[in-house]
BALOBA-1460 file (C-alpha; in Angstrom, 3 decimals):
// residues 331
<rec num="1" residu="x" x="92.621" y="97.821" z="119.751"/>
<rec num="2" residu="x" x="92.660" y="98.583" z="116.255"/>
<rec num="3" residu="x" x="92.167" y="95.478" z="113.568"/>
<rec num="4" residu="x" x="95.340" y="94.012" z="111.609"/>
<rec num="5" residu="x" x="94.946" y="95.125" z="108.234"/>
<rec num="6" residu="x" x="96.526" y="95.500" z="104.958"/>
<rec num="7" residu="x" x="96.192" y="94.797" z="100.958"/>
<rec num="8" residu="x" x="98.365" y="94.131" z="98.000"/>
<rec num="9" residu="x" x="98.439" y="94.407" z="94.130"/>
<rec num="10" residu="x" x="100.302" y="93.008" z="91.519"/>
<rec num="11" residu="x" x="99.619" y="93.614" z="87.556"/>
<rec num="12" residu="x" x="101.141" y="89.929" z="86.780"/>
<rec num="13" residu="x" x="101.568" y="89.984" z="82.929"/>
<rec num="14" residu="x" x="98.650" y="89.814" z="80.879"/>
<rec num="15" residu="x" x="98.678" y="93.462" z="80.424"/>
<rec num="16" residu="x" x="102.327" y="93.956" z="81.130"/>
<rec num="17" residu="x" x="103.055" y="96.676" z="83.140"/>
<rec num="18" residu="x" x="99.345" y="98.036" z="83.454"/>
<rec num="19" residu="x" x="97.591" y="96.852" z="86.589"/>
<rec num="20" residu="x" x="93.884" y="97.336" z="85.796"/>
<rec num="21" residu="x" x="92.728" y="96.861" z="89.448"/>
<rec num="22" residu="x" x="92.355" y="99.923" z="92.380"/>
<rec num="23" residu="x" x="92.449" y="98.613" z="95.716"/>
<rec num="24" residu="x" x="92.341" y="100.748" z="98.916"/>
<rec num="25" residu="x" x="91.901" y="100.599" z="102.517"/>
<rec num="26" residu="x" x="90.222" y="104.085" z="104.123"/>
<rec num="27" residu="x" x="89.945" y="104.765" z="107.992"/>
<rec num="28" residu="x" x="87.513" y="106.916" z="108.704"/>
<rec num="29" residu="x" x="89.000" y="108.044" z="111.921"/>
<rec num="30" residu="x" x="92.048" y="110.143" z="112.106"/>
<rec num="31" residu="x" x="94.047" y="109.674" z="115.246"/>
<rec num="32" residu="x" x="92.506" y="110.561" z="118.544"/>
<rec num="33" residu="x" x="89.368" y="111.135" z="116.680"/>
<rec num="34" residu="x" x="87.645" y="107.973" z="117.450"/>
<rec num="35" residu="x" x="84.305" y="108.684" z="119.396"/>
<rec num="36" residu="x" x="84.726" y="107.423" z="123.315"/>
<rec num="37" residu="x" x="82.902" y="104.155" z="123.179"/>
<rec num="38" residu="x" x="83.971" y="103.752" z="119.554"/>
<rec num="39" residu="x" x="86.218" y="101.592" z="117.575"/>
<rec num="40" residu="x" x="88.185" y="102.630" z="114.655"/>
<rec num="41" residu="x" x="86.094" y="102.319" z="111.014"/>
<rec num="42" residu="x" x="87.229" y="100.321" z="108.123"/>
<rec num="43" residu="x" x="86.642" y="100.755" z="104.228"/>
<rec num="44" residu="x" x="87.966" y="98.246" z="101.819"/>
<rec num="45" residu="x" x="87.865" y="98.161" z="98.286"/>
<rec num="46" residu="x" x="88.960" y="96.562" z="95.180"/>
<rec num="47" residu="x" x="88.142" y="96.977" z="91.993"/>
<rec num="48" residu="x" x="88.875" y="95.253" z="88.726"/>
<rec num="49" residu="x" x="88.949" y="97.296" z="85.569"/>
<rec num="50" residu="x" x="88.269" y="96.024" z="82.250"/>
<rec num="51" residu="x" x="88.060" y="97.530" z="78.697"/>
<rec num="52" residu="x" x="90.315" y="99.440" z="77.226"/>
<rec num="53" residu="x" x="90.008" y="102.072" z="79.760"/>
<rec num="54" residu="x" x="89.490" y="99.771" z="82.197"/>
<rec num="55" residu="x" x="92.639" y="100.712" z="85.065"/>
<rec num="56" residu="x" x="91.022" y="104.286" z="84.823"/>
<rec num="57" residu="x" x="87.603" y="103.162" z="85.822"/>
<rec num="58" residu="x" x="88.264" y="101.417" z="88.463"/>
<rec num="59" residu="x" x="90.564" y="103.890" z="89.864"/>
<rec num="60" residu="x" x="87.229" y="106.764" z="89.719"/>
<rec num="61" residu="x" x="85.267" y="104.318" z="90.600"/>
<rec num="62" residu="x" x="86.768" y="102.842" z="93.780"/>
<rec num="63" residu="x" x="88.230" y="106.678" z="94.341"/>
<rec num="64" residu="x" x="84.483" y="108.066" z="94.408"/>
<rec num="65" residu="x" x="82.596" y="105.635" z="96.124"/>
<rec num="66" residu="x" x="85.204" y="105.570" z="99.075"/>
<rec num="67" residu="x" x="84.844" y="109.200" z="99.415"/>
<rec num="68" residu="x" x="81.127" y="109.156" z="99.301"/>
<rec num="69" residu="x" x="81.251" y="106.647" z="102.191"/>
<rec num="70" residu="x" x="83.904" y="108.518" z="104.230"/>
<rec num="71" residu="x" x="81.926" y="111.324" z="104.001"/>
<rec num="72" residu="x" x="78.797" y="110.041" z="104.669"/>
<rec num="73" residu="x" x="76.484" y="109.268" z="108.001"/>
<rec num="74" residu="x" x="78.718" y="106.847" z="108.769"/>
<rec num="75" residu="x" x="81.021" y="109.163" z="111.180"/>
<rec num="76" residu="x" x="80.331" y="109.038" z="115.118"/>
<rec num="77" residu="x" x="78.075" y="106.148" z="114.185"/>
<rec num="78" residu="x" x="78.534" y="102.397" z="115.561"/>
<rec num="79" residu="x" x="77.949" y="100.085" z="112.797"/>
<rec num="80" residu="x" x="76.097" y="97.604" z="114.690"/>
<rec num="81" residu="x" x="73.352" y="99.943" z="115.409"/>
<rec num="82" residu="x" x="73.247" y="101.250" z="111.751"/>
<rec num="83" residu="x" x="72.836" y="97.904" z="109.290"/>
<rec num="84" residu="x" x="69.481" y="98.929" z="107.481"/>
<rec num="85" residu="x" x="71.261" y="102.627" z="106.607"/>
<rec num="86" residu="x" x="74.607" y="101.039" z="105.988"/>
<rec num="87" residu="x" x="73.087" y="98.723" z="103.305"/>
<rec num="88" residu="x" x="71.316" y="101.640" z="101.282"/>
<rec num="89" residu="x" x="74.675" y="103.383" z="101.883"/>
<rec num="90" residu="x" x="76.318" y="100.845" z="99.917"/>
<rec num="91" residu="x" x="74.150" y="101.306" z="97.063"/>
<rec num="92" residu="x" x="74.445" y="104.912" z="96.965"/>
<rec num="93" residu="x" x="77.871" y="104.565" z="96.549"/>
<rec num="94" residu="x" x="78.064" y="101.486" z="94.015"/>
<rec num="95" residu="x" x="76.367" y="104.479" z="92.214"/>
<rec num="96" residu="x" x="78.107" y="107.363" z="92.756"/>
<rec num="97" residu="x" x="81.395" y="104.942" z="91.606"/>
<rec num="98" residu="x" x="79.111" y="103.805" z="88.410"/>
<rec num="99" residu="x" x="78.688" y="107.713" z="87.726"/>
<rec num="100" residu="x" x="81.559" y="108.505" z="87.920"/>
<rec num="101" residu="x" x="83.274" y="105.448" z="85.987"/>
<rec num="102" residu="x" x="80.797" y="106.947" z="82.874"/>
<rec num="103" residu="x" x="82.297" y="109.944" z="83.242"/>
<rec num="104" residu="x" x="85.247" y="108.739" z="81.018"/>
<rec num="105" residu="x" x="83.240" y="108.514" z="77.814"/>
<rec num="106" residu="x" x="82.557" y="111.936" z="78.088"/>
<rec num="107" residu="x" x="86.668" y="112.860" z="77.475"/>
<rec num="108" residu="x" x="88.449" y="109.932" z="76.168"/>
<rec num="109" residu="x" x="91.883" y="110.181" z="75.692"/>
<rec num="110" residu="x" x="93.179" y="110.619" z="72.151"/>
<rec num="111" residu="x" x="95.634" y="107.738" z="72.247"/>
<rec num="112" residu="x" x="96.558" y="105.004" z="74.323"/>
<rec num="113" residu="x" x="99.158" y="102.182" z="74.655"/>
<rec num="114" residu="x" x="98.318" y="98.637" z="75.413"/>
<rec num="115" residu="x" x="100.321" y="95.595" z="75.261"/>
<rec num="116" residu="x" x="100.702" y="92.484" z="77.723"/>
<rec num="117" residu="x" x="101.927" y="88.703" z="78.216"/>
<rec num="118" residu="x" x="103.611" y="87.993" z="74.692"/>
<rec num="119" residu="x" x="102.156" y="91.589" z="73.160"/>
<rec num="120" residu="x" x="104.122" y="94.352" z="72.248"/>
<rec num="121" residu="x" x="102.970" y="97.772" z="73.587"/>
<rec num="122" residu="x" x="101.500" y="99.359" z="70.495"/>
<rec num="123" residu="x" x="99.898" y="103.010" z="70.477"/>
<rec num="124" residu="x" x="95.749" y="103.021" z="69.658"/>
<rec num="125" residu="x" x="93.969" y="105.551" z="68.164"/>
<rec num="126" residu="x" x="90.659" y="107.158" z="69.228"/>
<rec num="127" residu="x" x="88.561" y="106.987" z="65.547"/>
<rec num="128" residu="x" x="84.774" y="106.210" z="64.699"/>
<rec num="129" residu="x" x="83.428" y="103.543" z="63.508"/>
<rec num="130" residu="x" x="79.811" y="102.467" z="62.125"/>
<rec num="131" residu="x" x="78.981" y="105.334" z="64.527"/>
<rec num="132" residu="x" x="81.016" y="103.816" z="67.185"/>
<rec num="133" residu="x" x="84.046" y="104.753" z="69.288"/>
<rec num="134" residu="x" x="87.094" y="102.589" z="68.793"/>
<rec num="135" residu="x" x="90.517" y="102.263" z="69.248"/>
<rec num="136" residu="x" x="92.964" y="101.663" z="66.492"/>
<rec num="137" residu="x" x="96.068" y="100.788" z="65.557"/>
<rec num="138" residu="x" x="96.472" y="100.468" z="62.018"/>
<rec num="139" residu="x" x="97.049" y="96.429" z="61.984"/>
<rec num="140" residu="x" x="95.473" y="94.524" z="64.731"/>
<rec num="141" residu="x" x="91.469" y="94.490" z="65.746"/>
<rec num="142" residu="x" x="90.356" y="97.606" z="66.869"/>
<rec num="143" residu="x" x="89.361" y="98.144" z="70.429"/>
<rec num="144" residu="x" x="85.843" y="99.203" z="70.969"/>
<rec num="145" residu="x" x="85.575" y="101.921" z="73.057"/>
<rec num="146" residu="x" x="83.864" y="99.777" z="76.335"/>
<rec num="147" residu="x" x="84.913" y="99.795" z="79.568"/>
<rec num="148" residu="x" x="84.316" y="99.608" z="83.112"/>
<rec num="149" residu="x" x="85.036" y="97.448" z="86.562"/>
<rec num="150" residu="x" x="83.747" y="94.975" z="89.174"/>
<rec num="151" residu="x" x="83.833" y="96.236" z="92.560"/>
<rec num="152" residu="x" x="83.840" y="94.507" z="96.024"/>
<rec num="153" residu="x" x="83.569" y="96.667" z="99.264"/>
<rec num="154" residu="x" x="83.473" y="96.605" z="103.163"/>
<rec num="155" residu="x" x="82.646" y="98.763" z="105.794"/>
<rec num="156" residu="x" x="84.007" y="96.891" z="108.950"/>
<rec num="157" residu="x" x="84.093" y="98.053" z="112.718"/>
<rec num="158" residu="x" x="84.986" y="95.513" z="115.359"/>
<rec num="159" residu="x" x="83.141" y="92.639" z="114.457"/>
<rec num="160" residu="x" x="80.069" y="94.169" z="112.316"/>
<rec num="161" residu="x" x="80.503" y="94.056" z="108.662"/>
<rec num="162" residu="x" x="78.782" y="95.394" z="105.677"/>
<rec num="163" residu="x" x="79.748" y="94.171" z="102.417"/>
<rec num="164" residu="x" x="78.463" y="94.700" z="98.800"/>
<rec num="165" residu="x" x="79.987" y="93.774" z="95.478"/>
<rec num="166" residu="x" x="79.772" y="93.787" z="91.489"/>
<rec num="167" residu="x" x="80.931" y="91.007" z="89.363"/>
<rec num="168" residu="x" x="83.917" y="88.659" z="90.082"/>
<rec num="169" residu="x" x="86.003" y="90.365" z="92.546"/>
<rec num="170" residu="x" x="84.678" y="88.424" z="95.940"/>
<rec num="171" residu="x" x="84.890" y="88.037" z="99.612"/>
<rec num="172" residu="x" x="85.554" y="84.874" z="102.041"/>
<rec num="173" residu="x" x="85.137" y="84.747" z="105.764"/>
<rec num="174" residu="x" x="87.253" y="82.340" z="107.446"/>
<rec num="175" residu="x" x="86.638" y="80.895" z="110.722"/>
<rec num="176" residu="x" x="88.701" y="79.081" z="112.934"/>
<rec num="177" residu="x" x="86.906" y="74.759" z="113.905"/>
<rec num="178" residu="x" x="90.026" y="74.312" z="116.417"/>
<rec num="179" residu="x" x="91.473" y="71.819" z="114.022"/>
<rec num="180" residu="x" x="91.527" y="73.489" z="110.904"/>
<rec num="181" residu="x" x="89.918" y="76.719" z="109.065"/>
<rec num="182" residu="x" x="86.361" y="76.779" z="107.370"/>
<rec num="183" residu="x" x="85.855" y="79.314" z="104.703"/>
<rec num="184" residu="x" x="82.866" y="80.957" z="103.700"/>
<rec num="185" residu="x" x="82.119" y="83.118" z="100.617"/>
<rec num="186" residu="x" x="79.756" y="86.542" z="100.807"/>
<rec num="187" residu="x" x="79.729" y="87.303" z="97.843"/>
<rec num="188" residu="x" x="77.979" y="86.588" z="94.615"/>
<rec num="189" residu="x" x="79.886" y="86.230" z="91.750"/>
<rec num="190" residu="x" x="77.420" y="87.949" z="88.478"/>
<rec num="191" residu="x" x="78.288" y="86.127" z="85.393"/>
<rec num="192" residu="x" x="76.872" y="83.826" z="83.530"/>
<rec num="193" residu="x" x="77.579" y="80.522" z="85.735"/>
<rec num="194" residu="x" x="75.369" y="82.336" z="88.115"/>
<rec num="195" residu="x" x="71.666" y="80.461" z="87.304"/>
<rec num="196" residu="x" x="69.641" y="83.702" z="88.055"/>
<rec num="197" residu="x" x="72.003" y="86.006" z="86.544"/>
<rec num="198" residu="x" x="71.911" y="84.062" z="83.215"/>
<rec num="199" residu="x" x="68.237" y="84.266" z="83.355"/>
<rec num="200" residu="x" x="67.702" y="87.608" z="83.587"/>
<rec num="201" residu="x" x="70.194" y="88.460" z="80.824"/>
<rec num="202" residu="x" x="68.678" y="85.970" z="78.398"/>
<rec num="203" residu="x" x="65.042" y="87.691" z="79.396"/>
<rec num="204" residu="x" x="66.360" y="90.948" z="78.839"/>
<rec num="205" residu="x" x="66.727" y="91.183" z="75.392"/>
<rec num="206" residu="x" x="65.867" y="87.114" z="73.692"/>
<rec num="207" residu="x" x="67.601" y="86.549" z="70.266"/>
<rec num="208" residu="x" x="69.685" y="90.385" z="71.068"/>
<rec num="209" residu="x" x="71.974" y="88.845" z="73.875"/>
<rec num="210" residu="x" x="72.830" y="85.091" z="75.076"/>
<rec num="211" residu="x" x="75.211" y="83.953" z="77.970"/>
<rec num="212" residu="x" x="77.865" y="81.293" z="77.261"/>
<rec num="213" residu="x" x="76.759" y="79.338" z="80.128"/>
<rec num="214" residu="x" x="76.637" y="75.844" z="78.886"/>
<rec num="215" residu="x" x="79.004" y="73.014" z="80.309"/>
<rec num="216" residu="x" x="81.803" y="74.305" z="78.467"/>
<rec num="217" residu="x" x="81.002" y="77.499" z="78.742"/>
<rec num="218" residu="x" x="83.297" y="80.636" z="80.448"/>
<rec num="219" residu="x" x="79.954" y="82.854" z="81.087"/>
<rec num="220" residu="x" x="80.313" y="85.518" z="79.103"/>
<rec num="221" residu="x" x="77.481" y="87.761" z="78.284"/>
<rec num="222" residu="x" x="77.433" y="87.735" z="74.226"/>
<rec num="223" residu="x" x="75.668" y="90.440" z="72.104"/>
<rec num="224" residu="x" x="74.414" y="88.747" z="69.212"/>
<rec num="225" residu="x" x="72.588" y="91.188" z="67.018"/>
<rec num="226" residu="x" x="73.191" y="94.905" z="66.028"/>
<rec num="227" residu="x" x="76.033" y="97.757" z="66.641"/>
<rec num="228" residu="x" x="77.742" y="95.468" z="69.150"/>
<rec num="229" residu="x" x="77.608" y="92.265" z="67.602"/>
<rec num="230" residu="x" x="80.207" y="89.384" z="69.076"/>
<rec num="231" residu="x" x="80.498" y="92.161" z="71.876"/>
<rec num="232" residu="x" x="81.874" y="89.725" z="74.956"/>
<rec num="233" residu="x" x="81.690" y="90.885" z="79.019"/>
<rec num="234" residu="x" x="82.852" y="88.383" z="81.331"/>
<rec num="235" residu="x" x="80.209" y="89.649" z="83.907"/>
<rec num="236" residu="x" x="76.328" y="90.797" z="84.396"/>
<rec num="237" residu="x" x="77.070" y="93.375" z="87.009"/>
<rec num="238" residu="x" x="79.618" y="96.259" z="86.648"/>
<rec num="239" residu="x" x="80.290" y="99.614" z="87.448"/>
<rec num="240" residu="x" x="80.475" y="101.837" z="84.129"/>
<rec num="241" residu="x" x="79.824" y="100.017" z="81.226"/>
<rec num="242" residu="x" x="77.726" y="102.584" z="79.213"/>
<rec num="243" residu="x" x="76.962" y="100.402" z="76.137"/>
<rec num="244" residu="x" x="76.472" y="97.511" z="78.153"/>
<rec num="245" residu="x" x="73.292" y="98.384" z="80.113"/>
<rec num="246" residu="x" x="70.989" y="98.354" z="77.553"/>
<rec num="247" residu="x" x="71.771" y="94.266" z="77.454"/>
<rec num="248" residu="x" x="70.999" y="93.999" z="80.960"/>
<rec num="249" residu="x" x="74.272" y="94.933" z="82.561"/>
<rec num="250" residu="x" x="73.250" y="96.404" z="86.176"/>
<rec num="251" residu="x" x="75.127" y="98.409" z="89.097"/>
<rec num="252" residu="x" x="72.656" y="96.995" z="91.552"/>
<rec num="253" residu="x" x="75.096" y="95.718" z="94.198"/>
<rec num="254" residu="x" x="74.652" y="92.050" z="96.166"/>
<rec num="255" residu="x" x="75.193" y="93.253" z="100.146"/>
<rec num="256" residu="x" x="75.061" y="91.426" z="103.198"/>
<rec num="257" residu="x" x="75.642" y="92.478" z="107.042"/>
<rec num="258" residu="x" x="76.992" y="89.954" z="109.015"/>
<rec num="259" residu="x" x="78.065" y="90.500" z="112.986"/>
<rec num="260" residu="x" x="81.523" y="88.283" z="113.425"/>
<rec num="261" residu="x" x="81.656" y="85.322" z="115.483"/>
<rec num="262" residu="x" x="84.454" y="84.472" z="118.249"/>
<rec num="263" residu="x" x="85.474" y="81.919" z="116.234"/>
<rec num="264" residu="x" x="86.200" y="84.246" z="112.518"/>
<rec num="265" residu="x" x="89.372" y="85.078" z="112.331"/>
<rec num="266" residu="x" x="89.607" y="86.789" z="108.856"/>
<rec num="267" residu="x" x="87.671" y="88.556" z="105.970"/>
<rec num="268" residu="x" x="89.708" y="88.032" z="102.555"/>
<rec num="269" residu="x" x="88.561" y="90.790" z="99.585"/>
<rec num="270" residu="x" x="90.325" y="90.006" z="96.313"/>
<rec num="271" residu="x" x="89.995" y="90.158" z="92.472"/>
<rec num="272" residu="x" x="89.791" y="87.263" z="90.446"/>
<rec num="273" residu="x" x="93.345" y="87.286" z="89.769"/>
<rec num="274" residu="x" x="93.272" y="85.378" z="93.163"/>
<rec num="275" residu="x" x="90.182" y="83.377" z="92.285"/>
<rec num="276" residu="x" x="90.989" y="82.388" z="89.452"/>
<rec num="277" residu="x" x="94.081" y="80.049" z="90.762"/>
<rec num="278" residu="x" x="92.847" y="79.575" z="94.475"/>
<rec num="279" residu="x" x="89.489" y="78.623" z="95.915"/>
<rec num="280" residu="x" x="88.250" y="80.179" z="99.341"/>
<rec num="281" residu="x" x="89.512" y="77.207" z="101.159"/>
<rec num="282" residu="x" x="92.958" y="77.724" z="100.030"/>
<rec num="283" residu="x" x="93.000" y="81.406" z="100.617"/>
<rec num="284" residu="x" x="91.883" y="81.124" z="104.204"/>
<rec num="285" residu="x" x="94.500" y="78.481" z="104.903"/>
<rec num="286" residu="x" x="97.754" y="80.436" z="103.466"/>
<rec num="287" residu="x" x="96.582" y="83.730" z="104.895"/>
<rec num="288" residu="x" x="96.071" y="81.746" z="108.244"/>
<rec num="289" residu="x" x="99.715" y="80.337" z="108.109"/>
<rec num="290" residu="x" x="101.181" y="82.912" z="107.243"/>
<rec num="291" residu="x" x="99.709" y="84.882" z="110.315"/>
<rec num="292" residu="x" x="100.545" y="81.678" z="112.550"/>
<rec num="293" residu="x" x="104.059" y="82.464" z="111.474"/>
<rec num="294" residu="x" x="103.904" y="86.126" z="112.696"/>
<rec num="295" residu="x" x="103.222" y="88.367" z="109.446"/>
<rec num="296" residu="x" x="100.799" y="90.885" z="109.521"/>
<rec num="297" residu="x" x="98.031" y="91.529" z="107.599"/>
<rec num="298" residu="x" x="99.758" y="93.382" z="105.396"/>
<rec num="299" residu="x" x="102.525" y="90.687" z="104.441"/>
<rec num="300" residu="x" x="99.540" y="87.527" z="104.420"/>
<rec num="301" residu="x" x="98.282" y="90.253" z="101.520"/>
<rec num="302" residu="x" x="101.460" y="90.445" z="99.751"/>
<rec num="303" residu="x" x="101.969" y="86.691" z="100.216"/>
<rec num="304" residu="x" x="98.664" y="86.132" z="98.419"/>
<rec num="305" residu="x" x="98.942" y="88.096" z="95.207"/>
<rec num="306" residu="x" x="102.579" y="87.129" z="94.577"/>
<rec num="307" residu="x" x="101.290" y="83.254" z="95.242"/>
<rec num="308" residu="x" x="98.276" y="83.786" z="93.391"/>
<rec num="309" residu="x" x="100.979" y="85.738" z="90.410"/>
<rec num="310" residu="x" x="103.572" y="83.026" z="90.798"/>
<rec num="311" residu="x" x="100.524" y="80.023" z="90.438"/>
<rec num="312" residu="x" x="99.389" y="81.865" z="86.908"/>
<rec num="313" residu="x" x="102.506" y="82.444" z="85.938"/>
<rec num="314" residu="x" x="103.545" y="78.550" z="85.653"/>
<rec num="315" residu="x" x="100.427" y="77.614" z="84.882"/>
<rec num="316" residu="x" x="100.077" y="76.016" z="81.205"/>
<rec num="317" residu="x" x="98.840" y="79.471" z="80.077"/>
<rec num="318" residu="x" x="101.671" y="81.447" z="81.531"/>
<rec num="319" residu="x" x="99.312" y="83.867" z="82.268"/>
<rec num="320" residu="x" x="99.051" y="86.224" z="85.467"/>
<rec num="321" residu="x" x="95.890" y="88.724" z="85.715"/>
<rec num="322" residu="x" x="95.947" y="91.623" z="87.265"/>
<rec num="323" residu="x" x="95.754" y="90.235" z="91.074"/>
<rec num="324" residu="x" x="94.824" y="92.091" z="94.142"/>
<rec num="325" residu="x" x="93.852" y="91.216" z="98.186"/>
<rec num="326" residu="x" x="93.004" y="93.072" z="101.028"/>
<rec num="327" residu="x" x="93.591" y="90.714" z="104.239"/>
<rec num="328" residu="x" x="91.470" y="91.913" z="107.635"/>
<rec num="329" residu="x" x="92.062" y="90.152" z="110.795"/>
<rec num="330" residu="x" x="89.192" y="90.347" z="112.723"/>
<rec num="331" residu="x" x="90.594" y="89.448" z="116.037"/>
């Protein structure tokens, strides 16, 4: 039996109509190709884009590393028996998305519009500055020319997962206790609230870059000195990101292989347009009721972003990210 599966994305209205996140589900098995003995193969991803190219990196990004893994080892394989190859797989192809996120710099387009929640759309301009790329529009700040996206992927087949991720974007299992749900996150979110994350940055370059990861912090990486001075990235580990790797800005992905239990009954991948509003917990639970009142994967996804919108929306803000969820229901 093939799993339940499906995924949804909104662009909410921070950016207005843009919707900087890329979010995909890949078989790898075309039907009545699946190997006797087999199962069908999974790929998930979603990506976050940010920048002011940002939709367009995550888009090559997420595009390139799903081919590299579709058209990798991974065919007439069983995932089970494959978790050391899998995992350097998924590194491979963090990079192969990085490389080709970069590849953007190389051609940037002359113009671009951006607007969003109580913005008007205004055309930019592609100029130099100080030596430095930058967008400009004659009256607001101008845009540096910085971009790139957080990724979070999963290779899934039956109950064997392999999942790796960049940034904030992040993964829960949930698992059914026979009373309620449990929920469990995979991931590791790389910003500055992350202890060893803020240590490396701060060790990378001392007095050059800081993190704003105090009590009141939001855990930001700040560039403090030189060409990108008060330079902000909301996280330590991104794909793209040219500038930002010389602060200590890595593609280096956090993976773990996990074999499901009898008792998980879903795997939840979503950008922090989700997490931002919602905690695992509270994910779990509404994707769980919404399945216990017969929608499919695909419709507990759609539930969740337009929740997750609605939440942001009338929150005190009024503020909706870009907000996307891939729902897999592992039995």
């Amino acid at each position: 039996m093939p799993l339940d599966i499906g995924c949804a994305s909104a662009p909410g209205n921070r950016y207005g109509d843009t919707n900087q996140d890329y979010c995909v589900l890949q078989e790898l098995y075309a039907p009545g190709e699946i190997p006797s003995g087999h199962r069908q193969m999974y790929i998930a991803v979603v990506c976050d884009g940010h920048g002011v190219l940002g939709d367009k990196a995550a888009c090559y990004a997420g595009k390139t590393l799903v081919r590299h893994l579709y058209t990798s080892c991974l065919r007439n394989r069983l995932l089970r028996d494959m978790r050391e190859e899998a995992e350097k797989l998924m590194v491979s192809a963090f990079q192969k998305g990085h490389t080709a996120a970069l590849s953007l710099y190389d051609d940037p387009p002359k113009t671009i519009n951006m607007g969003g929640h109580r913005r008007r759309s205004t055309t930019y301009t592609l100029a130099s500055s100080d030596g430095i790329c930058v967008y400009r529009n004659g009256a607001g700040p101008e845009r540096l020319l910085e971009f790139g996206c957080t990724c979070t992927c999963a290779i899934v087949q039956g109950n064997s997962v392999v999942l790796a991720n960049v940034g904030d974007s992040a993964a829960v299992l949930g698992s059914d206790t026979g009373t309620s749900y449990a929920a469990r996150t995979l991931t590791l979110r790389h910003n500055g609230h992350n202890e060893a994350e803020a240590k490396r940055i701060k060790a990378a370059s001392p007095g050059v870059v800081t993190v704003k990861d105090g009590a009141n912090g939001d855990g930001y990486l700040q560039v403090l000195s030189g060409a990108w001075q008060g330079y902000e990235l909301a996280v330590t580990r991104a794909l793209g990101h040219k500038h930002m790797a010389q602060y200590g800005v890595l593609v280096e992905p956090h993976i773990v292989s996990l074999q499901a239990k009898p008792e998980d009954c879903c795997l939840v991948l979503a950008s922090d347009g989700v997490w931002d509003v919602m905690d695992g917990q509270e994910v779990v639970n509404r994707v769980m009721e919404a399945v216990g009142e017969g929608k499919t994967a695909a419709q507990a996804a759609k539930m969740l972003v337009q929740d997750a919108v609605d939440l942001g929306i009338n929150s005190p803000s009024g503020d909706a990210d870009n907000t996307s969820a891939i729902v897999i229901m592992l039995r």
